[in-house]
Structures are given as structure tokens and as C-alpha cells.
C-alpha positions in Angstrom: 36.0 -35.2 27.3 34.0 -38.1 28.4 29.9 -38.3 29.1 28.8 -39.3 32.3 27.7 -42.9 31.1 31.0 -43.6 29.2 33.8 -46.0 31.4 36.7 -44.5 32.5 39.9 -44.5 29.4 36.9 -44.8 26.9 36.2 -41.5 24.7 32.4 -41.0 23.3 32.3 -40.6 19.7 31.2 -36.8 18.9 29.4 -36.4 15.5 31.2 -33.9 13.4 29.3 -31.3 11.7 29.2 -29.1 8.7 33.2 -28.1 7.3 34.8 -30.2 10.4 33.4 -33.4 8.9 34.7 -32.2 5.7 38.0 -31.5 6.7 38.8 -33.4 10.1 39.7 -36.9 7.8 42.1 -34.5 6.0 43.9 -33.1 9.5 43.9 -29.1 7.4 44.6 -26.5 10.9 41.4 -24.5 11.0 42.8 -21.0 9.9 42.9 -22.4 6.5 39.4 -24.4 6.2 37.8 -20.8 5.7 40.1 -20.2 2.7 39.8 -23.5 1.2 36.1 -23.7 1.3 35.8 -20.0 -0.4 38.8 -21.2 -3.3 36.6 -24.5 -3.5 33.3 -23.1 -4.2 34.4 -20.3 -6.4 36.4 -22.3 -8.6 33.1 -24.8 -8.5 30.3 -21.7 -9.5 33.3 -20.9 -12.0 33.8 -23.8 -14.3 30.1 -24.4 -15.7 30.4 -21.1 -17.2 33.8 -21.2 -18.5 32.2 -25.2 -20.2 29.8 -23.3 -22.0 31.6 -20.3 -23.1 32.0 -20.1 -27.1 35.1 -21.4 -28.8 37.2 -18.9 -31.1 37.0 -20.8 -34.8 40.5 -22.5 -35.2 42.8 -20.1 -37.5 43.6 -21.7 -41.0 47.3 -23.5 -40.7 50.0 -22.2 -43.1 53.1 -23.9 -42.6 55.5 -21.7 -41.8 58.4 -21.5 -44.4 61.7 -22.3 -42.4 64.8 -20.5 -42.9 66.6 -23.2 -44.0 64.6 -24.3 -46.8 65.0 -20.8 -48.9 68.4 -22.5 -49.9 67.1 -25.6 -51.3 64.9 -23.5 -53.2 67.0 -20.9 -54.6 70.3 -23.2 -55.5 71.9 -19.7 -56.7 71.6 -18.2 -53.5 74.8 -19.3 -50.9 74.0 -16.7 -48.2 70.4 -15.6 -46.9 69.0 -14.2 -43.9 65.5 -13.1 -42.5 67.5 -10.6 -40.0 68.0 -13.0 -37.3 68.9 -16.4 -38.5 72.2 -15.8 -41.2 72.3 -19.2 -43.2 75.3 -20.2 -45.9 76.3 -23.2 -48.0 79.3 -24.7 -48.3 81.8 -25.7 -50.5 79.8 -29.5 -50.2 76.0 -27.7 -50.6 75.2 -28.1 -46.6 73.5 -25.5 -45.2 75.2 -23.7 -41.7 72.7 -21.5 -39.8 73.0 -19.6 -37.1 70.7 -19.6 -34.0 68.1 -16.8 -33.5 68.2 -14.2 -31.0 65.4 -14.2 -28.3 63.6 -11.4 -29.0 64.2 -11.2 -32.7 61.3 -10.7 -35.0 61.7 -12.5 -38.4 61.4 -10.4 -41.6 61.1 -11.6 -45.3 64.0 -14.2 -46.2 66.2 -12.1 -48.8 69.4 -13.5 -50.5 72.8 -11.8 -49.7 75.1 -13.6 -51.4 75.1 -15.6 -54.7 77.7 -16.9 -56.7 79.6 -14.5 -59.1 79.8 -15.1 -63.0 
């Protein structure tokens, strides 16, 4: 659309206002500037508060015992299991495990086969 005092083939430069200044650099179709704005602004009014929420205290760490280690310390023991991981030793003293399943929940480690005397 030209104005009267502009040449023919020249355009006048319209001011943009408001959300079409905001988003008219970006080239974002107008049914989703509405939606945009709201996810903007929320998320904006949002984060202060989550900044100063409290903090849980860290838990204490305990290293978890791995399966594999009971072997190493019980040298008696050539066959232990926590009921989802089965591990033995060899003739040579290396230690075979099996892989968990994926929705196995660990017990205590118990010995199920030692050496007979």
C-alpha cells in the first residue's frame, strides 16, 4: 500500500507495533504468536520462583557394593547371587557374571556354592 506522497514502485515504511515488531524479524504465521507469547511469559513469571525454591539436603553417599566384588571378598565362595545377577569363578579365579534383568530388584548377596572338603 503506498501514501499519497510516496513515488510510484516505492513502499512507505510502516512502524510495527506491539507482538508484530516482536515477531515480524522472526517471519512466525500469526496463529501461533498468541501461543508463543502465553508459553513465553509463563515460563518467564515461572522461573524466579522455581530460583528461589529450597534445595532438598544432598543424601549421604554409600558406595554401593557391586556384585562382583562379594567374590574377591569371600575367596571360599565360587557361586553367589543377589537374585538377579548369578556370578561364578573359574577354574583360573575369574569371576563370570551374568547380566541383570530390567526390572529386577537386588536382594542381599548370598553365597550358593563353595568348595567341598
Amino acid at each position: 500500500m503506498a501514501a499519497r506522497n510516496t513515488p510510484p514502485g516505492k513502499q512507505q515504511r510502516v512502524a510495527c507495533r506491539g507482538a508484530e515488531a516482536l515477531y515480524a524479524p522472526l517471519m512466525i504465521p500469526a496463529a501461533y504468536r498468541t501461543r508463543l507469547t502465553l508459553a513465553l511469559t509463563t515460563g518467564l513469571a515461572v522461573l524466579p520462583a522455581m530460583a528461589d525454591a529450597p534445595r532438598p539436603a544432598p543424601l549421604p553417599k554409600v558406595p554401593p557394593v557391586p556384585v562382583q566384588a562379594y567374590g574377591d571378598k569371600n575367596a571360599e565362595c565360587l557361586e553367589w547371587t543377589n537374585g538377579c545377577v548369578l556370578c561364578r569363578k573359574d577354574e583360573d579365579g575369574k569371576i563370570h557374571c551374568s547380566t541383570p534383568g530390567i526390572a529386577c530388584q537386588p536382594e542381599d548377596i548370598i553365597c550358593k556354592a563353595s568348595p567341598r572338603k
